[in-house]
C-alpha positions as CSV (number, residue, x, y, z in Angstrom):
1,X,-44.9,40.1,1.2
2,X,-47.1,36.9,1.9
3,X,-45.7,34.8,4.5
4,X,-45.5,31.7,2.1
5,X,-43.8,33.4,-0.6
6,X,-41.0,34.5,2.0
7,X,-40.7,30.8,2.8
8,X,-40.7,29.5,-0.4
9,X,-38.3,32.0,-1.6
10,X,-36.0,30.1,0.6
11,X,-37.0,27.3,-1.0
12,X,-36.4,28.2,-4.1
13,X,-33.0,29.6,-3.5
14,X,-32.1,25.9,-1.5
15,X,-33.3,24.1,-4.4
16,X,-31.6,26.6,-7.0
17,X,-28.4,25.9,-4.8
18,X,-28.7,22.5,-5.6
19,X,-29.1,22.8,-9.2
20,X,-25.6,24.3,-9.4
21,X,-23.9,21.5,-7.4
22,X,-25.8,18.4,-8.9
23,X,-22.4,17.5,-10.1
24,X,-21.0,17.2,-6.3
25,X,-19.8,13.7,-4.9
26,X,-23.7,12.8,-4.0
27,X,-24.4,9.5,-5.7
28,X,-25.5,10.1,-9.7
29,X,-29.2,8.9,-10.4
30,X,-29.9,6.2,-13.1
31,X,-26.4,4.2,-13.0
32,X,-26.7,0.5,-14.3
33,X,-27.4,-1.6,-11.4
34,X,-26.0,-5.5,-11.2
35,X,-27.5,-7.9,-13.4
36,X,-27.7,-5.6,-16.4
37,X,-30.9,-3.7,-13.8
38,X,-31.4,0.2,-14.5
39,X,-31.3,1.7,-11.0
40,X,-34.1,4.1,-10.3
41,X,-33.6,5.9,-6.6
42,X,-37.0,7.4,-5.7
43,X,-37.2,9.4,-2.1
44,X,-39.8,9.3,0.1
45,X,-42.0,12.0,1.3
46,X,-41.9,10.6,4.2
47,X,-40.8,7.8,6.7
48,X,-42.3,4.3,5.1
49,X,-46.0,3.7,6.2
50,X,-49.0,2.6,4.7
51,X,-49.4,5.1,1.8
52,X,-46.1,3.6,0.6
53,X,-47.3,-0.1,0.5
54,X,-47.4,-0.6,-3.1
55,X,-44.0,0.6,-3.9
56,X,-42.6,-2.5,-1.5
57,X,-45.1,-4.5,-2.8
58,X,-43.5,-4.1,-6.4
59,X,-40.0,-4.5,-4.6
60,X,-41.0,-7.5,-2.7
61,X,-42.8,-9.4,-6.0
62,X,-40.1,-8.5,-8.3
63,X,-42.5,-6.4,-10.5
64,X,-40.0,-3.5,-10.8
65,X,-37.4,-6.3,-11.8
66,X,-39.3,-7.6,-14.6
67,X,-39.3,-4.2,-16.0
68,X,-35.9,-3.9,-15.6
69,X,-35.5,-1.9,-12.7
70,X,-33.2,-1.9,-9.5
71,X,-35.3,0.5,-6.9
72,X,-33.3,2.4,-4.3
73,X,-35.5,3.9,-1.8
74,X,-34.6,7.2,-0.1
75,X,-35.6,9.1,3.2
76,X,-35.5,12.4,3.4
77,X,-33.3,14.6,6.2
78,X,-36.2,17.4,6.0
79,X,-39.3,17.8,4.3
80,X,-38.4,19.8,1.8
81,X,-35.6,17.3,0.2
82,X,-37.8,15.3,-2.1
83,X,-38.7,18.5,-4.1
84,X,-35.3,20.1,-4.0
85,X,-33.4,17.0,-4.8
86,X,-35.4,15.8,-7.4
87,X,-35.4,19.2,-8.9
88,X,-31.0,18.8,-8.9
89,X,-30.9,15.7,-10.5
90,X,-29.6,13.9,-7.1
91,X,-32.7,11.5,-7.4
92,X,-34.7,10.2,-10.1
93,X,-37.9,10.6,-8.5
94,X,-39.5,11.8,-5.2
95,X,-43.2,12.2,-3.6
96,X,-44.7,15.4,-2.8
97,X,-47.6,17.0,-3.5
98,X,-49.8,18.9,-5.8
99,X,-50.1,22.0,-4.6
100,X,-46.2,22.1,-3.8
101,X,-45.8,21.4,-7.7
102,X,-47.5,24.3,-8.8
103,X,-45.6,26.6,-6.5
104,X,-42.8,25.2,-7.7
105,X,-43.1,25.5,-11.5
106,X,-44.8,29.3,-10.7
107,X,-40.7,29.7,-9.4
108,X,-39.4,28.4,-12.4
109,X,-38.1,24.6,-10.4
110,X,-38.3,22.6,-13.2
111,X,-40.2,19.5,-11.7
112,X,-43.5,17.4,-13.5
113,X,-45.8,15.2,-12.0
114,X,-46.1,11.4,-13.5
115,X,-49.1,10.3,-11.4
116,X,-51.1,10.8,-8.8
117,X,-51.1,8.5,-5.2
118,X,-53.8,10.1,-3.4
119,X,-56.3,11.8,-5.1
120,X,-57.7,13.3,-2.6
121,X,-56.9,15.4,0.7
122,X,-55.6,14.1,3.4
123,X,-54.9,17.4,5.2
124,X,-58.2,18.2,7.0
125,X,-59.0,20.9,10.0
126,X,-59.5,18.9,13.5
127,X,-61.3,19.5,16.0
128,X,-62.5,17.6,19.7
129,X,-65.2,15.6,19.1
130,X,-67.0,17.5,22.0
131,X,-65.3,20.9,20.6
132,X,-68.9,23.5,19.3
133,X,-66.7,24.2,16.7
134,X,-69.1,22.7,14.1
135,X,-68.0,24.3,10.6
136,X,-65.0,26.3,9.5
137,X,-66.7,30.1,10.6
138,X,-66.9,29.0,14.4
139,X,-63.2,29.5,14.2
140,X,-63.8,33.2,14.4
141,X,-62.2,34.0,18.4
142,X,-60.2,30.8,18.2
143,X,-57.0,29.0,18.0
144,X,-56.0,27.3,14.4
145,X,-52.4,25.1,15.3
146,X,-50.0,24.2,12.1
147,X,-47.2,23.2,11.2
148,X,-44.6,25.7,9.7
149,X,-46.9,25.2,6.4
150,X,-48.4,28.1,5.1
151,X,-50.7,26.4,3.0
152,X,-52.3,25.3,6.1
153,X,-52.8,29.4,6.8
154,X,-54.6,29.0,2.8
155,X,-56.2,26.4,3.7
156,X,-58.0,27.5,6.9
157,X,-59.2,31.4,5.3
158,X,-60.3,30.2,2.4
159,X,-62.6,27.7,4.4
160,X,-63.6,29.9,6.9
161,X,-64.5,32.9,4.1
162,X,-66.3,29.9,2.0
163,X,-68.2,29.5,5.1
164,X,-69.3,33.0,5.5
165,X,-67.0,33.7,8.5
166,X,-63.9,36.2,8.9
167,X,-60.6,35.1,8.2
168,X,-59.0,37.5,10.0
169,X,-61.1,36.8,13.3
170,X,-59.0,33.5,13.3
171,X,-55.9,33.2,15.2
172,X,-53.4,31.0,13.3
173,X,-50.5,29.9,15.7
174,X,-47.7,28.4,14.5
175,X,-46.9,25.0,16.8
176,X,-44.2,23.6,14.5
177,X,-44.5,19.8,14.2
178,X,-45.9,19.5,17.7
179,X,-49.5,19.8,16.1
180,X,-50.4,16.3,18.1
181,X,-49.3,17.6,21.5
182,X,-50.8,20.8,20.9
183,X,-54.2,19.2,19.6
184,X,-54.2,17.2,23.0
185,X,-52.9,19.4,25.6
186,X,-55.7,22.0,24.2
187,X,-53.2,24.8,23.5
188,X,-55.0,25.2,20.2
189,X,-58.6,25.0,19.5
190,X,-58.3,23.0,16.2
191,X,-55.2,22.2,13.8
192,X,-54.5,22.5,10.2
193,X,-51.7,19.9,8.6
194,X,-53.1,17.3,10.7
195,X,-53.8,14.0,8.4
196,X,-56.7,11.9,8.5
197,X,-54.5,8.8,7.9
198,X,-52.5,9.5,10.8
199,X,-52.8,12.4,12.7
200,X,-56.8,11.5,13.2
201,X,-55.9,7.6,14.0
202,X,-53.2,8.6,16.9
203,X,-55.1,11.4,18.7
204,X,-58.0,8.8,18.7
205,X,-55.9,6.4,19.8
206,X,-54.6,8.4,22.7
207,X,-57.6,9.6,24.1
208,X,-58.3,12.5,22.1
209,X,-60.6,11.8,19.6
210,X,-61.3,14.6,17.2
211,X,-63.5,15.6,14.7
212,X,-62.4,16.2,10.8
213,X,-64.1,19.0,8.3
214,X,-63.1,17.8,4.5
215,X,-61.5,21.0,2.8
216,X,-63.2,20.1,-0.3
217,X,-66.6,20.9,1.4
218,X,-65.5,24.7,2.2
219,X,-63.7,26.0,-1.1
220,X,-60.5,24.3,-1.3
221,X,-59.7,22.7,-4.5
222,X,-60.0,18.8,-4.6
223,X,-56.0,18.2,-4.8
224,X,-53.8,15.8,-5.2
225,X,-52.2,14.7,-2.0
226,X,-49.5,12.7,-3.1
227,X,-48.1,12.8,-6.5
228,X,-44.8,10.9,-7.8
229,X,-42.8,13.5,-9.8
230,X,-39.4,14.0,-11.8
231,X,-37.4,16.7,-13.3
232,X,-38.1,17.8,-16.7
233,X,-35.2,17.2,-17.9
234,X,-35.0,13.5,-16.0
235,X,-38.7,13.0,-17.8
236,X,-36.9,13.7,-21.8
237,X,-34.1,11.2,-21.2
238,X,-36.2,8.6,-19.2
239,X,-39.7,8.6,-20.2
240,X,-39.6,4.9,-21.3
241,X,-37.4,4.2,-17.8
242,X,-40.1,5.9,-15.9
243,X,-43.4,4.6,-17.7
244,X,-41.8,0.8,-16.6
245,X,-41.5,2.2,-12.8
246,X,-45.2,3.2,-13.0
247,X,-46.3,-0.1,-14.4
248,X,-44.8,-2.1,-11.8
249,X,-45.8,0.5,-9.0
250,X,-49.3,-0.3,-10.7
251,X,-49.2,-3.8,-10.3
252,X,-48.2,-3.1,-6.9
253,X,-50.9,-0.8,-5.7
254,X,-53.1,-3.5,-7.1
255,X,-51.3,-6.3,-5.1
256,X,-52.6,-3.9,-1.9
257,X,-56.3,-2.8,-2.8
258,X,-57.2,-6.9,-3.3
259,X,-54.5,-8.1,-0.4
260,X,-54.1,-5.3,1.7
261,X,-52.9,-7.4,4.7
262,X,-50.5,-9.5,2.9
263,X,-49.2,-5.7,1.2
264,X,-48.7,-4.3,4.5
265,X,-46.4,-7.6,5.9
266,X,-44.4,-7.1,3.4
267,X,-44.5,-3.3,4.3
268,X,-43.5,-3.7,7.6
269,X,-40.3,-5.5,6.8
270,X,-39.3,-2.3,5.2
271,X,-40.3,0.2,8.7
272,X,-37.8,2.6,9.8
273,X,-36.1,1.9,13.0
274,X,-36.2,5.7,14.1
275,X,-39.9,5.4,13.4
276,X,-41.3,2.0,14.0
277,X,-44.8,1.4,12.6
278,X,-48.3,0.6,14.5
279,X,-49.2,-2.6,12.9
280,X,-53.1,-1.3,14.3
281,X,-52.1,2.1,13.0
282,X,-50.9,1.3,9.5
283,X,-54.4,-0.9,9.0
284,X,-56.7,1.7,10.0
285,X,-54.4,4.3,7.9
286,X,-55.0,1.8,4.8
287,X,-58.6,1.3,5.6
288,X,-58.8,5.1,4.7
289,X,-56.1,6.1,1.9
290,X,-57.4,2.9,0.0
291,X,-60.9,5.0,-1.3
292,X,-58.6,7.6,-1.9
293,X,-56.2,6.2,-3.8
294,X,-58.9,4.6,-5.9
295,X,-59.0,6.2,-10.0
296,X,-62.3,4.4,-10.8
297,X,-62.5,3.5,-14.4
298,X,-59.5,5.8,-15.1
299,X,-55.7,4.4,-15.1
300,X,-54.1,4.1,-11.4
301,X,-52.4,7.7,-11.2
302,X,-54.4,9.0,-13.8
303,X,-54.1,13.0,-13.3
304,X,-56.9,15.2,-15.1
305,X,-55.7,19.0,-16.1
306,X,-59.3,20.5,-14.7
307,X,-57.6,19.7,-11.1
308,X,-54.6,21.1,-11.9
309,X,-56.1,24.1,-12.9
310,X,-58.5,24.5,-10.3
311,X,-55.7,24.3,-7.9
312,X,-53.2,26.7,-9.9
313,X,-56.3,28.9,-9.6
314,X,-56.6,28.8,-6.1
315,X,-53.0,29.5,-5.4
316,X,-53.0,32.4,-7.4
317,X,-56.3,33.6,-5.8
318,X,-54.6,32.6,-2.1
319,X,-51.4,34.9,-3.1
320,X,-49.2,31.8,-2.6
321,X,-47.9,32.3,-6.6
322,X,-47.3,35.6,-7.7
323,X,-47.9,33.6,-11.7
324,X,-49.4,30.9,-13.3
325,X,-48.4,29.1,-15.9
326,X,-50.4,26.8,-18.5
327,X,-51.3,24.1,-16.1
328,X,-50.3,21.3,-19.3
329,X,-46.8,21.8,-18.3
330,X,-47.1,20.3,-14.9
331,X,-48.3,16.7,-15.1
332,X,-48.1,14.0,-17.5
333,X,-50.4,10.9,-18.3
334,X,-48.7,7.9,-19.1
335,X,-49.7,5.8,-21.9
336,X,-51.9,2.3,-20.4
C-alpha cells in the first residue's frame, strides 16, 4: 500500500473519531457572541505570520463586526487539527490546503473549500545556490529531505519523471520538521516541504542561501496553497454567516495589498509568544505571497473547477486517492 494512503488512513480514522465525539465538552461553534455578534471560530493552519495578515486586518478595522461577526482565532496542537476539527464540527472554519481537500473528500471527510488564499505553490524543491543540481533529474544519486509529508514524495517523482529523469534513482529521506537544519548542515542534497515564504527567507538569512525550482514548471498541478474551508454540513446551515466572513476577510486582504506595512503592525500585535515573528522576515514573506495571493480580474478567493480537477487528476495519477469524485463537490464560489 502507498505510503500516503497508510498515513492518511490514520487520518481518516482521527478525523472519523472526532465526528463521533463532536458532541464532547469542546467549546460548540457559532454561539451568539456579546452584543448580539455571531461568533465564527476559524483555526489557523499555522502559527500567525504574514499569510494571515488580512484576517487581523479585518479584526483590527472592525470589518468582521460590521458583518456581524465575533472572530475567534485558533492554533492548532498538530498539523493535522484544522482539517480534522473542522471536519467534527469543533470549529467553523480552518485553513489548509488544496490538495489535502481532495484527499479528504476521496475518504469520504465531508469538508468544502470557500476560497482560495494562495493561489499558487508555496512548497518548492531547494537546493544550494552553489549546489549542480540545476533541474529536478539531477536528483538522480541524491538526497531529497521532507517532512513526514508524503505529498512532498509526489511532488519530487512526478518532477523528476516530468524532467526526463528516474524517480526511483532519488533517495527520499525523511528529516521530520528538521528540513532547515538538515538543508544547512548538508545532510540532504535538496528538500521538499520547504516554503518560499519562509523556509527560502530563513536559510538565506542564516547563511545558506538556496536555490528554488517552481513545481508548476515540472508537472505538478498549479494548486491552491491555502484554501479557507468548512464542513458540508456547517456550509447548509451557514452559507449567509460565511459569505459575511469572506467579505470582511476581503476587505481585509485589500487593506494589506495597498498598506501592507500598516497590515503587518497590526499583525504583529497578534504574534504568538512560542513563535515570535521576524519583523524583516514577515516583510520579505509578504513581498512574495502578495503576487500570489493576487486573483486578477476574478473575485479575491475566486476558485476555478479546471484546478480542482487538474489536481484531483494528479492525485489519482500519484496513487495518493484510490477515487475521485466530481471535482464540483469540493469548492464553492461565493456570490460578489
Amino acid at each position: 500500500m502507498n505510503v500516503w494512503i497508510k498515513r492518511s488512513s490514520l487520518l481518516i480514522a482521527g478525523c472519523l473519531l472526532f465526528l463521533l465525539n463532536a458532541c464532547s465538552s469542546a467549546d460548540t461553534p457559532n454561539q451568539e457572541a456579546k452584543g448580539n455578534l455571531k461568533k465564527v471560530s476559524i483555526m489557523l493552519d499555522w502559527y500567525p505570520n504574514a499569510v494571515h495578515a488580512g484576517i487581523y486586518d479585518a479584526i483590527e478595522k472592525g470589518y468582521f463586526k460590521n458583518e456581524g461577526i465575533e472572530v475567534d482565532v485558533k492554533m492548532p496542537a498538530e498539523t493535522n487539527d484544522p482539517l480534522k476539527l473542522v471536519a467534527a464540527g469543533r470549529t467553523d472554519l480552518a485553513l489548509t490546503y488544496q490538495p489535502q481537500v481532495v484527499l479528504s473528500r476521496s475518504e469520504d471527510i465531508p469538508i468544502v473549500s470557500l476560497g482560495a488564499l494562495v493561489r499558487h505553490p508555496l512548497n518548492h524543491l531547494m537546493v544550494s545556490k552553489n549546489s549542480p543540481i540545476r533541474s529536478p533529474k539531477d536528483l538522480e544519486g541524491k538526497n531529497v529531505g521532507y517532512p513526514s509529508i508524503p505529498i512532498n514524495e509526489a511532488m519530487v517523482k512526478t518532477m523528476v519523471k516530468q524532467d526526463g529523469g528516474n524517480p526511483e534513482k532519488v533517495k527520499m529521506t525523511d528529516v521530520g520538521w528538521d528540513i532547515i537544519p538538515a538543508m544547512a548542515a548538508h545532510k540532504v542534497d535538496g528538500i521538499s516541504g520547504g516554503y518560499i515564504n519562509h523556509e527560502k527567507i530563513l536559510l538565506n538569512k542564516e547563511g545558506h542561501a538556496v536555490r528554488s525550482i517552481d513545481p508548476v514548471k515540472y508537472g505538478v498541478p498549479d494548486y491552491y496553497e491555502l484554501v479557507l474551508v468548512s464542513s458540508e454540513d456547517g456550509l447548509k446551515k451557514n452559507r449567509k454567516l460565511y459569505q459575511k466572513f469572506w467579505n470582511a476577510l476581503a476587505k481585509g486582504q485589500k487593506d494589506v495589498h495597498d498598506h501592507p506595512d500598516q497590515a503587518l503592525n497590526v499583525l504583529f500585535k497578534h504574534e504568538n509568544k512560542e513563535f515570535p515573528l521576524d519583523e524583516n522576515v514577515e516583510k520579505k514573506s509578504l513581498q512574495t505571497l502578495l503576487p500570489l495571493m493576487d486573483s486578477g480580474k476574478k473575485p479575491f478567493g475566486y476558485q476555478d473547477l479546471g484546478s480542482w480537477k487538474q489536481v484531483s487528476d494528479w492525485l489519482f495519477e500519484s496513487k495518493m486517492i484510490k477515487k475521485k469524485e466530481d471535482p464540483k463537490n469540493a469548492f464553492i464560489n461565493f456570490e460578489k
